[in-house]
C-alpha positions, -999 to +999 in steps of 0.1 A: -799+457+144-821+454+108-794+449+077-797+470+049-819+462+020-781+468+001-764+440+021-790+413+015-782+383-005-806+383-035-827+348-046-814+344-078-841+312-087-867+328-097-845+346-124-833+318-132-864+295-133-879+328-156-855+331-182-853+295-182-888+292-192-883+323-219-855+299-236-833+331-233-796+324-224-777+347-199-769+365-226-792+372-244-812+385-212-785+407-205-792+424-237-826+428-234-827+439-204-797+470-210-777+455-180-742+441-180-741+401-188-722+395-155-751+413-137-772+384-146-747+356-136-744+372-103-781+376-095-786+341-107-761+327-083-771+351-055-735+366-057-730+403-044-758+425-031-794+433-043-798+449-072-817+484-077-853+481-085-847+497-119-824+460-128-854+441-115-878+460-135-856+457-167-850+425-164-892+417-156-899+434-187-873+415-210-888+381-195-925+396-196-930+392-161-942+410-131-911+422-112-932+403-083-923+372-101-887+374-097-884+387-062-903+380-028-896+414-021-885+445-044-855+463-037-857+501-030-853+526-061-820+538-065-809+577-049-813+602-070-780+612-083-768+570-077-760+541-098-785+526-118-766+493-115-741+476-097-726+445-116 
């Protein structure tokens, strides 16, 4: 049996090692990125599932990043109708 894509437990250093290199605190990526600051702290210590593509993509752009770069894999788009986030 395959686990969801939902259940996985997400890499968080390549987020970290990213915003690290942008000299942004958690923070401040938080806010550039429109998600919650706990979102960010979670993903960086691989706590809770895998985010919706939509967090990885806002939080690519706000680094200036591929979304490749933060993920070995992207996570599926949202359903329509679902959370953007969960964090």
């Amino acid at each position: 049996m395959t686990r969801s894509l939902r259940t996985r437990r997400f890499d968080g250093g390549p987020l970290r090692a990213a915003r690290e290199a942008a000299g942004l605190s958690q923070r401040e990526l938080a806010a550039r990125a429109g998600v919650a600051f706990r979102t960010v702290g979670y993903l960086e210590r691989g706590e809770g599932s895998v985010p919706w593509r939509t967090t990885i993509d806002a939080l690519a752009d706000a680094l200036g990043v591929a979304p490749e770069a933060l993920v070995a894999w992207l996570p599926p788009e949202p359903p329509r109708g679902g959370p953007e986030d969960v964090g």
